[in-house]
DSSP file (Angstrom, degrees, kcal/mol; ACC not computed):
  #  RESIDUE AA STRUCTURE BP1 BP2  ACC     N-H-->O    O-->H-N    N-H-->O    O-->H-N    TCO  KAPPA ALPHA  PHI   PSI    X-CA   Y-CA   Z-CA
    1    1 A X              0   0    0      0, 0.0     2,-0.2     0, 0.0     0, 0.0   0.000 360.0 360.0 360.0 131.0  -39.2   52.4  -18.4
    2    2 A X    >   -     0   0    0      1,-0.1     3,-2.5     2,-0.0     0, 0.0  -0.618 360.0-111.2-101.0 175.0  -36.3   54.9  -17.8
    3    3 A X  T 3  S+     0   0    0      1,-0.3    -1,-0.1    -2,-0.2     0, 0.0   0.676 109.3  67.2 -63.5 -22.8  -35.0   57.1  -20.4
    4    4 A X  T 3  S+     0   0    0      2,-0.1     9,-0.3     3,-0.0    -1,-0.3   0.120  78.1 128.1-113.4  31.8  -31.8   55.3  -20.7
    5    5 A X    <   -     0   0    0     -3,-2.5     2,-0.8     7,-0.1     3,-0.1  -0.430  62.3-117.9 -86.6 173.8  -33.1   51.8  -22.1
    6    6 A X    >   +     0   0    0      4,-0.2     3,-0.7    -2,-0.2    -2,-0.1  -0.896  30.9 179.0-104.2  87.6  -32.2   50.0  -24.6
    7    7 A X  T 3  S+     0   0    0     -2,-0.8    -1,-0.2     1,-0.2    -3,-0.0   0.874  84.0  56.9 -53.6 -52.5  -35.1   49.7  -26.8
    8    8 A X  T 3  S-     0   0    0     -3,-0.1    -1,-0.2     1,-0.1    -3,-0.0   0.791 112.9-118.2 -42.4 -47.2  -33.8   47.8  -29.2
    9    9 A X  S <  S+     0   0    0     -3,-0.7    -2,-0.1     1,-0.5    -1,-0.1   0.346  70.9 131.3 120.4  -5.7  -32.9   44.9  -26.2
   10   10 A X        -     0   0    0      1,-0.2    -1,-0.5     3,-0.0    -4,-0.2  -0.377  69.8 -64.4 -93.1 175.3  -29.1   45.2  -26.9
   11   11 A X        -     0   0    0     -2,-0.1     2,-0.3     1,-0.0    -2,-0.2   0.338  58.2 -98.6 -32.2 173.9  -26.7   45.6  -23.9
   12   12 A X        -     0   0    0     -3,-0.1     2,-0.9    74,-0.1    75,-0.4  -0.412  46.5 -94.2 -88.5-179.0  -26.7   48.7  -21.7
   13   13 A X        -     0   0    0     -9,-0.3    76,-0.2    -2,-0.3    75,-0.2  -0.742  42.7-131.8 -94.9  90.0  -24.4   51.2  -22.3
   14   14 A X        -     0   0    0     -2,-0.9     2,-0.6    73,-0.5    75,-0.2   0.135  21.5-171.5 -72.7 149.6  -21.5   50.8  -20.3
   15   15 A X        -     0   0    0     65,-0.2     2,-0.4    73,-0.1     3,-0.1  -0.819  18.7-132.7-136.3  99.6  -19.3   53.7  -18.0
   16   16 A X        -     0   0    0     -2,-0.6    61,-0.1     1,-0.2     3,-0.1  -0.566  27.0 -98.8 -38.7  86.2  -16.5   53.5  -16.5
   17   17 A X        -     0   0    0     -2,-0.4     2,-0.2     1,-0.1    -1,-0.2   0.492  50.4-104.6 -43.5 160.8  -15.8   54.5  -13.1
   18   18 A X        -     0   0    0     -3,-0.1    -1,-0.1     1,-0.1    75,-0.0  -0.658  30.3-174.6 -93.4 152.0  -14.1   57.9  -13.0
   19   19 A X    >>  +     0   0    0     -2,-0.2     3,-1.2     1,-0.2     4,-0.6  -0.660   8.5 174.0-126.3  74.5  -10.7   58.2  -12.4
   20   20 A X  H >>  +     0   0    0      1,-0.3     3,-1.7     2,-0.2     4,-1.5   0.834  56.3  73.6 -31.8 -71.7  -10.1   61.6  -12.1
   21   21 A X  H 3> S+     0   0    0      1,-0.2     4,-0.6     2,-0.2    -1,-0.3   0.450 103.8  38.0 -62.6   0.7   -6.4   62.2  -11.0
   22   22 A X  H <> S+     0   0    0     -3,-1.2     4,-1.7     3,-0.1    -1,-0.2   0.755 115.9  57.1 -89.7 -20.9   -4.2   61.2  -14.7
   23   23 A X  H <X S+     0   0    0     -3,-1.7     4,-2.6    -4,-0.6     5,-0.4   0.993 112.8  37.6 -54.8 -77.9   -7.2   63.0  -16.3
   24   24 A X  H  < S+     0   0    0     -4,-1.5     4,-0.3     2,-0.2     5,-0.2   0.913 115.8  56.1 -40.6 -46.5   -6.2   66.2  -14.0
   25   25 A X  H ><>S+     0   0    0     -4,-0.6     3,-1.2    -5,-0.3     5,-0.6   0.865 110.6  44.0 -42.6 -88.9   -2.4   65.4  -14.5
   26   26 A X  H ><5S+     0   0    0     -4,-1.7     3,-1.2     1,-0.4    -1,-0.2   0.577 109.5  46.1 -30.4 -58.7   -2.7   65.6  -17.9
   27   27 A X  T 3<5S+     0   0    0     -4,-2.6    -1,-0.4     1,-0.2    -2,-0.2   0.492 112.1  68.4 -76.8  16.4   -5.0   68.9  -18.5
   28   28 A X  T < 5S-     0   0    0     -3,-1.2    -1,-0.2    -5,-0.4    -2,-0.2   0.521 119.8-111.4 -96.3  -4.5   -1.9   70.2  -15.5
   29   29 A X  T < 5 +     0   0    0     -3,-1.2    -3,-0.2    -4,-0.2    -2,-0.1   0.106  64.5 159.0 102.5 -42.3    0.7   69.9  -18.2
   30   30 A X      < -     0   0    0     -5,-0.6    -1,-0.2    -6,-0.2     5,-0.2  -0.021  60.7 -95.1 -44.7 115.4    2.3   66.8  -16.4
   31   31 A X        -     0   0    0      1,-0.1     4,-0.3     3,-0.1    -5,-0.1   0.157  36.2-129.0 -23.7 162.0    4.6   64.7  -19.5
   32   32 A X  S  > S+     0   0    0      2,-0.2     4,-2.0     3,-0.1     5,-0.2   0.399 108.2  65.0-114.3 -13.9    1.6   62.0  -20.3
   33   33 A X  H  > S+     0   0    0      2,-0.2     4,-1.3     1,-0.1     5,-0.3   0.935  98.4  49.9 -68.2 -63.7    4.8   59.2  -19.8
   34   34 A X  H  > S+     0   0    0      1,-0.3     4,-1.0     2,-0.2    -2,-0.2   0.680 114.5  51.2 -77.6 -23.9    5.1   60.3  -15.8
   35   35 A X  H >> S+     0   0    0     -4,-0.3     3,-3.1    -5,-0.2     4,-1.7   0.971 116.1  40.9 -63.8 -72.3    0.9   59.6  -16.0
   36   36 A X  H 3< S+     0   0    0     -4,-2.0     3,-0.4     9,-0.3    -2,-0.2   0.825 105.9  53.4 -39.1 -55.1    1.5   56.7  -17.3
   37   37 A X  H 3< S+     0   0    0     -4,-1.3     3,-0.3    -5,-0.2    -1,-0.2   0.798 120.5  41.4 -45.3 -30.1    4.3   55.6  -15.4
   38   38 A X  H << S+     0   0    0     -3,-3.1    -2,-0.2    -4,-1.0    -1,-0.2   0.656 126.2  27.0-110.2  -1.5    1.8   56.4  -12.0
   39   39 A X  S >< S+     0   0    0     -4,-1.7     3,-0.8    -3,-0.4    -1,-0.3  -0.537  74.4 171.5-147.5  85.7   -1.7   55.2  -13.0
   40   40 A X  T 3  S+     0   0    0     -3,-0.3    32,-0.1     1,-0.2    -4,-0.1   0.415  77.0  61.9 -62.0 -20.4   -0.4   52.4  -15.6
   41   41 A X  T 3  S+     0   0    0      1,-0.1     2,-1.1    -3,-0.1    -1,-0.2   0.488  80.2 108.0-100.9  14.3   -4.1   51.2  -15.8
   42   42 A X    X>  -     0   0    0     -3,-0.8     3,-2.3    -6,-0.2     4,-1.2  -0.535  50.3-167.6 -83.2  81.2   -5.2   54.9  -17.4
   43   43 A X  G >4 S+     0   0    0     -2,-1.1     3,-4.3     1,-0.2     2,-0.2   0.389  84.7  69.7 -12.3-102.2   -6.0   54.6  -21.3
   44   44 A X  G 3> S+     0   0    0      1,-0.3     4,-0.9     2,-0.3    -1,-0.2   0.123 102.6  40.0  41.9 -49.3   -5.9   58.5  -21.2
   45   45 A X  G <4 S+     0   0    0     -3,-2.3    -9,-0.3     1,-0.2    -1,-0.3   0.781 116.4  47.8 -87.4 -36.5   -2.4   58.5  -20.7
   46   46 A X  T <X S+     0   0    0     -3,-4.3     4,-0.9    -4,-1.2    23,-0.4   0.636 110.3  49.0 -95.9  -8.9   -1.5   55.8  -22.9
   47   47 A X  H  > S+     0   0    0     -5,-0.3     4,-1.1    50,-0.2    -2,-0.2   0.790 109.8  53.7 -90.8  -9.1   -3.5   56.9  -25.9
   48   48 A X  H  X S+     0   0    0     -4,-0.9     4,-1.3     2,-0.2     5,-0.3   0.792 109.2  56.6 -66.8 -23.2   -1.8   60.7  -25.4
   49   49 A X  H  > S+     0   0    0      2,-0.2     4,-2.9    -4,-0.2    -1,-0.2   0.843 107.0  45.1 -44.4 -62.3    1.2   58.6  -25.5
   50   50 A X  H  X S+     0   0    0     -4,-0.9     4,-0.9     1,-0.2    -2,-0.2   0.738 114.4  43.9 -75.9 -30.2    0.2   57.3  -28.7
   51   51 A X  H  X S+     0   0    0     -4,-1.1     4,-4.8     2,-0.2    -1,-0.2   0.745 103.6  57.2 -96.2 -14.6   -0.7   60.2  -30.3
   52   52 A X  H  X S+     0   0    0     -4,-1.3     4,-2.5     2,-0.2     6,-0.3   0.934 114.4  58.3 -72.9 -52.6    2.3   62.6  -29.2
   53   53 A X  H  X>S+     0   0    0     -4,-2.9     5,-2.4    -5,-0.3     4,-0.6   0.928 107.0  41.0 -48.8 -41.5    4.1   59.2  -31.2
   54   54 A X  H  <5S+     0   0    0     -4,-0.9    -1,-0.3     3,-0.2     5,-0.2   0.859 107.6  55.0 -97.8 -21.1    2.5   59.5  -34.1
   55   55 A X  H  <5S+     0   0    0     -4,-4.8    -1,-0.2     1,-0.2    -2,-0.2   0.745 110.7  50.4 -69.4  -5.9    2.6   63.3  -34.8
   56   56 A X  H  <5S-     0   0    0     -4,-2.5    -2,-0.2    -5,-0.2    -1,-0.2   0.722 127.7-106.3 -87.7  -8.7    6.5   63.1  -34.4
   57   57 A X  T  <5S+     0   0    0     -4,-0.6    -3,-0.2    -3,-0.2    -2,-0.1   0.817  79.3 134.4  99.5  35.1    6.3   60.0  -37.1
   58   58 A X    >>< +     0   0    0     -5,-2.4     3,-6.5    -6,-0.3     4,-0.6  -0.010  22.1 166.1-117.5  35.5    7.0   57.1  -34.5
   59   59 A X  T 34 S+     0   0    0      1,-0.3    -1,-0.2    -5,-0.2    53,-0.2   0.525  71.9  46.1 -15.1 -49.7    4.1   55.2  -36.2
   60   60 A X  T 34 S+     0   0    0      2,-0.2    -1,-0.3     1,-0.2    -2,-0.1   0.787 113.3  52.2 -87.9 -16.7    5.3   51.4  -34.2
   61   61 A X  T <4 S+     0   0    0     -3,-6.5     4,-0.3     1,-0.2    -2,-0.2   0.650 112.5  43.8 -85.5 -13.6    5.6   53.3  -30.8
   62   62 A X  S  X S+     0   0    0     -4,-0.6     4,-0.7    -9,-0.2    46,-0.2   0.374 106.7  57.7-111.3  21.4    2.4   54.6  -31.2
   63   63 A X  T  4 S+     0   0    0     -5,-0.4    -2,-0.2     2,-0.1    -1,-0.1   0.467 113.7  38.1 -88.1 -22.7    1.0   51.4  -32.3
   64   64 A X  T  > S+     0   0    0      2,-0.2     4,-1.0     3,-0.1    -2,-0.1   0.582 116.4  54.2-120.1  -0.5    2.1   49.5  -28.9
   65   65 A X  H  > S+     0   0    0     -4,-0.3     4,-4.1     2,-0.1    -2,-0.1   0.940 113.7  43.3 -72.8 -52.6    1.2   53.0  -26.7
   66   66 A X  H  X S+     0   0    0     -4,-0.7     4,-1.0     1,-0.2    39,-0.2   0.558 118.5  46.3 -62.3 -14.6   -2.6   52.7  -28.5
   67   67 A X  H  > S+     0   0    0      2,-0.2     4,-2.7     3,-0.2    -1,-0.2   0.938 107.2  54.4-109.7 -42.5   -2.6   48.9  -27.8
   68   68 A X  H  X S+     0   0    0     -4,-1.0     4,-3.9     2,-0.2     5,-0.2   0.905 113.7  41.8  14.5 -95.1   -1.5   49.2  -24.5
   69   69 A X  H  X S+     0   0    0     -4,-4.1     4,-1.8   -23,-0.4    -2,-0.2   0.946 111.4  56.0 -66.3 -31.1   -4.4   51.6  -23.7
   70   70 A X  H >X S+     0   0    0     -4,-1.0     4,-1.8    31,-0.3     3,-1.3   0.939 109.3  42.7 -39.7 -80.0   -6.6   49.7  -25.5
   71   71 A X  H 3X S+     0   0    0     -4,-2.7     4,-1.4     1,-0.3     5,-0.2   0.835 116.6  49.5 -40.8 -58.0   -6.0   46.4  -23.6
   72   72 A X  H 3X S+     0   0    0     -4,-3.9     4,-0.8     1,-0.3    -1,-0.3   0.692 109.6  53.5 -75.2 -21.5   -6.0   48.4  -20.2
   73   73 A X  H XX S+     0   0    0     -4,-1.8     4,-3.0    -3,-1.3     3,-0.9   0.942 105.7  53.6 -35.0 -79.3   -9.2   49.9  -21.6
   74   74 A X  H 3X S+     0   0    0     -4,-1.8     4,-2.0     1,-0.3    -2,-0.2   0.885 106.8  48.2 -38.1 -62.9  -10.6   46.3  -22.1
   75   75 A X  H 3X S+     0   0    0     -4,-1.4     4,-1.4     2,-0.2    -1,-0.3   0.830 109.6  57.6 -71.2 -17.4  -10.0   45.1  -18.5
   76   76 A X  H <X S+     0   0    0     -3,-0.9     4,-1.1    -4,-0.8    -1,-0.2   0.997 109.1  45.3 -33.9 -77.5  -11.7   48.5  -17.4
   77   77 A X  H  <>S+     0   0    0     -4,-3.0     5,-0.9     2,-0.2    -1,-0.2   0.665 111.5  50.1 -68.7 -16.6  -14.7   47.6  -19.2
   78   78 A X  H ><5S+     0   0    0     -4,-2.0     3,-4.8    -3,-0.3    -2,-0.2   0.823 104.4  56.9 -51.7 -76.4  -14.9   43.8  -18.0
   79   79 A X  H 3<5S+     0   0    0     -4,-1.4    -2,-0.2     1,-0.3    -3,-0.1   0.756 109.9  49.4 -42.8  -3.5  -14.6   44.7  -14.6
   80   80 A X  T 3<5S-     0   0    0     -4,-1.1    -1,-0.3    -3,-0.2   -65,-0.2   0.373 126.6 -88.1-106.2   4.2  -18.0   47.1  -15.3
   81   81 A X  T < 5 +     0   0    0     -3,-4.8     2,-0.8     1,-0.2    -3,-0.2   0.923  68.0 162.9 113.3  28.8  -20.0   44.7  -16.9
   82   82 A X      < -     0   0    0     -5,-0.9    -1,-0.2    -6,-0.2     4,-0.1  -0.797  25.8-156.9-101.2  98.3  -19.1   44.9  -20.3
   83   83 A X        -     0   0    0     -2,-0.8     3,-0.1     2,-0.3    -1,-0.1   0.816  55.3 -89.9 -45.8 -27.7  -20.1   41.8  -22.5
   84   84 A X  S    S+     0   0    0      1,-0.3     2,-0.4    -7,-0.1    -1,-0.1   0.532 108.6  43.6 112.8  30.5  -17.6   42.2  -25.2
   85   85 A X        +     0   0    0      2,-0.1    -1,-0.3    42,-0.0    -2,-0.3  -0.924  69.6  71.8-166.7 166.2  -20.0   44.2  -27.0
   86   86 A X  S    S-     0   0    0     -2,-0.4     2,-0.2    -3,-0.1   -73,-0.1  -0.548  81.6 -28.9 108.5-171.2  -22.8   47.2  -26.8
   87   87 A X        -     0   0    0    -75,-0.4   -73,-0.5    -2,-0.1     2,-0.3  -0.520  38.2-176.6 -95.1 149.3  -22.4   50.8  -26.4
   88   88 A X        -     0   0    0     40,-0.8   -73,-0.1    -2,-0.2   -74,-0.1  -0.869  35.6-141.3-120.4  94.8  -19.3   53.0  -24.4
   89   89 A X    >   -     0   0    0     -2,-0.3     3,-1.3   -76,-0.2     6,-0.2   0.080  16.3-151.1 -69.1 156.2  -20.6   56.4  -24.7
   90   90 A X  T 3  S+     0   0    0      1,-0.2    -1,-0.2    38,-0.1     6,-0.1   0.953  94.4  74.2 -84.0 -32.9  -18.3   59.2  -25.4
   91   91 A X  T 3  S+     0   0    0      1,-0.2     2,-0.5     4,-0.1    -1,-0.2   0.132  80.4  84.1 -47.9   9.8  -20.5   61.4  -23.7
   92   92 A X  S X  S-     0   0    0     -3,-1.3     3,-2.4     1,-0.2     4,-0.3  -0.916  73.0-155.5-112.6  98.8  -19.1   59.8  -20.9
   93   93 A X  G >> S+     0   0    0     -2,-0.5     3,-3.0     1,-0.2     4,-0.5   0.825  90.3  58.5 -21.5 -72.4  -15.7   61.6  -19.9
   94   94 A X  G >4 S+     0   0    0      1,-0.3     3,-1.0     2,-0.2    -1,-0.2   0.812 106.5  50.4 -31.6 -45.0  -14.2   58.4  -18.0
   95   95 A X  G X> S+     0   0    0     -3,-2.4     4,-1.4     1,-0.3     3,-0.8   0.300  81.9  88.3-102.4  13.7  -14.5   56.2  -21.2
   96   96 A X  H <> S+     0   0    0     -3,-3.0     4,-2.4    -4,-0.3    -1,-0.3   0.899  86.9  55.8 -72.8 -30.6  -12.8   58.4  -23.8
   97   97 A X  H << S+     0   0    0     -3,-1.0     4,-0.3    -4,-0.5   -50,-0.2   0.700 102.3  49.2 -59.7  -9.7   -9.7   57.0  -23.0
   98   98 A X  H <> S+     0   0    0     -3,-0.8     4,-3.2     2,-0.2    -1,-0.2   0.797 118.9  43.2 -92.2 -48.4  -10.7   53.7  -23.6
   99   99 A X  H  X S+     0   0    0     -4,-1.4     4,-0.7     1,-0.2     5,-0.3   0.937 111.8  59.7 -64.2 -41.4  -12.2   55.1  -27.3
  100  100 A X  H  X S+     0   0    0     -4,-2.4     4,-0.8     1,-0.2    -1,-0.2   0.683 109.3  35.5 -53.1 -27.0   -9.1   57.3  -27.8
  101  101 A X  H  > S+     0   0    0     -5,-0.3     4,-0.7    -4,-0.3   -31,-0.3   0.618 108.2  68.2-105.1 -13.4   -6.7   54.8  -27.8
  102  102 A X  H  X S+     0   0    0     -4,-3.2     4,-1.0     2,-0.1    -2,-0.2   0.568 109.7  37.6 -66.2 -23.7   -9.0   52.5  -29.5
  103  103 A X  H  X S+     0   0    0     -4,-0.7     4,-1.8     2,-0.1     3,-0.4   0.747 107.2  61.5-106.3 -58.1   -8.7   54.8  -32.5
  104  104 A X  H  X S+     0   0    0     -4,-0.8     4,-1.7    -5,-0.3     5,-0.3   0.871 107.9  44.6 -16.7 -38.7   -5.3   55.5  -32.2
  105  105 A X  H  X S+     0   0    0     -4,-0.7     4,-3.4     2,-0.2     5,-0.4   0.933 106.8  61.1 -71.9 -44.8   -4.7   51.8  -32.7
  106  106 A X  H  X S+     0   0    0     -4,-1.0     4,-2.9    -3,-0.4     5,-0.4   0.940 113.3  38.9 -35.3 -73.9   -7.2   52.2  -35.4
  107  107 A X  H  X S+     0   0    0     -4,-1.8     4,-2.5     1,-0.2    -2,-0.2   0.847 115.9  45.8 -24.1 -88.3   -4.6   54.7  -36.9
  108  108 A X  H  X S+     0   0    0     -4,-1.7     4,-2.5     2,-0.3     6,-0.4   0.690 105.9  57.6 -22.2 -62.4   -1.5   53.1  -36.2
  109  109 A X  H  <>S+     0   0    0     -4,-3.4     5,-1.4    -5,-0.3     4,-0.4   0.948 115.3  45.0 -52.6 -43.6   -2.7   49.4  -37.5
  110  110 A X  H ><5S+     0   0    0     -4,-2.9     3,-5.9    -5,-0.4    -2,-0.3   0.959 107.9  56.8 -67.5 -55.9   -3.4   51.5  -41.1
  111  111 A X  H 3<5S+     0   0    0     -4,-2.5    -2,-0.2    -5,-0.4    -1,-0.2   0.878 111.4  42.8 -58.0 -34.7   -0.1   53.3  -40.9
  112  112 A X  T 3<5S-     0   0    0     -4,-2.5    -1,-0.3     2,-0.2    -2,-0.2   0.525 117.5-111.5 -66.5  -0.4    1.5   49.9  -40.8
  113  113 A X  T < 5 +     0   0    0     -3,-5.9     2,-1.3    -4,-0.4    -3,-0.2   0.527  69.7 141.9  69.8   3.7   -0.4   48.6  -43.2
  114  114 A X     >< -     0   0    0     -5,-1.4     4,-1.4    -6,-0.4    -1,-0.2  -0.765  24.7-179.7 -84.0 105.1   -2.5   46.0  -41.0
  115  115 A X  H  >  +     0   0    0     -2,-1.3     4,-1.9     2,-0.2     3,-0.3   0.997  68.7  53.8 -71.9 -74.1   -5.2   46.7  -42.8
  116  116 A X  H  > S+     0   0    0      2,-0.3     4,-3.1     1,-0.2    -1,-0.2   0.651 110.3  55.4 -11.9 -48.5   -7.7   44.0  -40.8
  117  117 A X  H  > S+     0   0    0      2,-0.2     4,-3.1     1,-0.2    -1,-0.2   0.997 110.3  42.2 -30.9 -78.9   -6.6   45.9  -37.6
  118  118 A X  H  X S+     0   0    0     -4,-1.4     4,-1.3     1,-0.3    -2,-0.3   0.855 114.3  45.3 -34.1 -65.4   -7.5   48.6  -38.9
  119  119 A X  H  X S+     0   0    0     -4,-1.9     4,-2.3     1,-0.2    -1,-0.3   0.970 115.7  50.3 -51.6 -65.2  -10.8   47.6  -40.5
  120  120 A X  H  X S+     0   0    0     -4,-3.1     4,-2.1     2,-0.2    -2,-0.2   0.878 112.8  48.4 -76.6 -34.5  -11.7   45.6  -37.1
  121  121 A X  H >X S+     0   0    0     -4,-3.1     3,-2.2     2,-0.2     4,-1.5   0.939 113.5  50.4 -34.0 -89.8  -10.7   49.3  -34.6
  122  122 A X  H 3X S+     0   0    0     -4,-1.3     4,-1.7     1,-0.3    -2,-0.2   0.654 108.6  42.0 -10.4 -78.6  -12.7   51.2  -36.8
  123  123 A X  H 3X S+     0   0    0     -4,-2.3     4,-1.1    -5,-0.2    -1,-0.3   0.757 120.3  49.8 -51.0 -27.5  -16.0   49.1  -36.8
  124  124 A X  H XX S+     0   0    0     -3,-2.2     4,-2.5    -4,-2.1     3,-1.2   0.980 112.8  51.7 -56.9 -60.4  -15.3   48.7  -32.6
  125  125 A X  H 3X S+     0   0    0     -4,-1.5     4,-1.2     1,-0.3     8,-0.5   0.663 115.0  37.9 -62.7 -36.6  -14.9   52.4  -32.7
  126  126 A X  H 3< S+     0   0    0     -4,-1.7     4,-0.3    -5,-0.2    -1,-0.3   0.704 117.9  45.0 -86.3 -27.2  -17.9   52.9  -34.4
  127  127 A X  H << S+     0   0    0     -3,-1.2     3,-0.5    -4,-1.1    -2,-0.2   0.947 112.6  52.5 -79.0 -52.0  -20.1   50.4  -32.8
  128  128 A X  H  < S-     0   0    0     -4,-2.5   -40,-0.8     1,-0.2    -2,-0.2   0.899 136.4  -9.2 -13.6 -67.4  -18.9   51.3  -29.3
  129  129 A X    >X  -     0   0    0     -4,-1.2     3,-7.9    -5,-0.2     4,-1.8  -0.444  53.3-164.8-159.4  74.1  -19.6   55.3  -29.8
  130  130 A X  H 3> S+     0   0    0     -3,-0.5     4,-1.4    -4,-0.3    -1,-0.1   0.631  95.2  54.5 -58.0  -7.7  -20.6   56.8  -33.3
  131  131 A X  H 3> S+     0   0    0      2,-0.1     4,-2.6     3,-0.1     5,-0.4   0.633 106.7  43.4 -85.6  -8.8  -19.8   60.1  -31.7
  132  132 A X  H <> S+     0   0    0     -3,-7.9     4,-3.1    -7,-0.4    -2,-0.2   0.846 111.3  54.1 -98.8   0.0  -16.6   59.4  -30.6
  133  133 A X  H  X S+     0   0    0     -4,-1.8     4,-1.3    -8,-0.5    -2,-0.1   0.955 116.3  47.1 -61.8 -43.6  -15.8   57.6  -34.2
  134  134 A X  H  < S+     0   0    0     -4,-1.4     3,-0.2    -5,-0.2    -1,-0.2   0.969 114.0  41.3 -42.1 -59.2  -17.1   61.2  -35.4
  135  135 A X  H  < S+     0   0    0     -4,-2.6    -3,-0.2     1,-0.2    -2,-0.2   0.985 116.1  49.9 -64.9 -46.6  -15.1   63.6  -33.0
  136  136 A X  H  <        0   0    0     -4,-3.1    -1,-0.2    -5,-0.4    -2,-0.2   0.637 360.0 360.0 -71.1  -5.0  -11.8   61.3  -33.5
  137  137 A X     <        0   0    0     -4,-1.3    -1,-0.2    -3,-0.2    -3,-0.1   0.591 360.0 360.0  65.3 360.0  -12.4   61.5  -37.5
């Protein structure tokens, strides 16, 4: 048995390959649009997107940056094997972006007042990776 089973029986925990270079861009300074604009399929990029929107107060632009990554997130995590459920650890670098813009959305769905959104992020956010529901408050 290796250390990293699933006792319980539920999925494995899925990881995304790394994509290093918008991850580098990013911590380089480079505007998180011109990431976007060159690795379109990078959460990372769109949920930095999403949050630079909502600390200036631009609450619907960072509602369709966070959904955005989120989606692009999704096909990430099909193309590794991802049932539509089980765990995406945070403790795996590659897949905070997919968890960052999954709370972002989380955000963003409350700040409009779709509450359900909201409610249904949240519980993803939390089943996905109860540390990264912690670190992202």
């Amino acid at each position: 048995m290796s250390i990293h089973e699933n006792l319980l029986g539920g999925p494995p925990p899925t990881h995304l390959p790394d994509d290093p270079e918008p991850r580098e861009l990013l911590a380089n300074g480079t505007a998180p649009a011109d990431v976007a604009a060159k690795s379109p399929t990078s959460s990372l990029a769109w949920a930095q997107l999403a949050d630079e929107a909502f600390e200036r107060g631009s609450v619907v632009e960072s509602y369709a940056y966070a959904r955005t990554g989120y989606h692009r997130g999704l096909d990430a995590l099909r193309r590794s094997g991802w049932k539509g459920h089980g765990p995406v650890p945070w403790e795996h670098e590659p897949n905070r972006g997919f968890l960052r813009a999954l709370h972002a959305l989380a955000r963003a769905a409350q700040a409009i007042g779709e509450q359900e959104e909201y409610e249904r992020c949240t519980q993803f956010l939390k089943d996905s990776s109860p540390t990264a529901a912690q670190t992202l408050g």
